[in-house]
N, C-alpha and C positions, 0 to 999 in steps of 0.2 A: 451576430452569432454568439452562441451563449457559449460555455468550456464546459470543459471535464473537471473535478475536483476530487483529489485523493483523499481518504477522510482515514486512513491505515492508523494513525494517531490515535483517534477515538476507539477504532478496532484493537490495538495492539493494548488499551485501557482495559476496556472490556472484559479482556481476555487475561491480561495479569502479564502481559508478557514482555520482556524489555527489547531494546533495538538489541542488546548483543545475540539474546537468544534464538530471535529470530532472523536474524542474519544468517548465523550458524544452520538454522534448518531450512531454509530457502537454500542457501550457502553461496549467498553475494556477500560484497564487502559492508560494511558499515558505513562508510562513506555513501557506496551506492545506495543504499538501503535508508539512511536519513535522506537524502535527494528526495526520495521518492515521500517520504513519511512528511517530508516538509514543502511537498508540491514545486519543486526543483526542479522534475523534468518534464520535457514535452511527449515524452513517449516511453511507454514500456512494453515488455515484449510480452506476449500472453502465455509463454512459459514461464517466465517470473511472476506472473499475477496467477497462475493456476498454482506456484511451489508455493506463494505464499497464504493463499486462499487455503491450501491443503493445511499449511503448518499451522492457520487461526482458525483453521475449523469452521469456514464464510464460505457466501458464497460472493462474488466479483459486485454484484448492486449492492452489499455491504463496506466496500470498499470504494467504488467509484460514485460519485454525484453529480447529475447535471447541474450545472446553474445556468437559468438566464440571462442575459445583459437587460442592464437594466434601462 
């Protein structure tokens, strides 16, 4: 079975935007917000990935990636 891969790193480049700021406009912690940036968690809620989708101006296939096992 293949995973999910958070790619928000590359998005948050993109975009010009740093972890504090976007913290602040999602308005999770920083803490939480690098977990997620650094593929740390196993799950997110899809009201955090729509506040953050809204604050980078994405849509969720810009942020999520499959991979398959290889």
């Amino acid at each position: 079975m293949g995973q999910i891969v958070l790619r928000l790193d590359r998005m948050m480049v993109e975009r010009k935007m740093s972890l504090n700021e976007l913290a602040d406009r999602v308005g999770i912690s920083n803490v939480n917000l690098s977990k997620i940036k650094n593929n740390k968690v196993t799950a997110i809620r899809f009201q955090t990935l729509a506040a953050i989708c809204d604050a980078l101006e994405c849509g969720a296939g810009d942020i999520l990636e499959y991979q398959k096992d290889e």
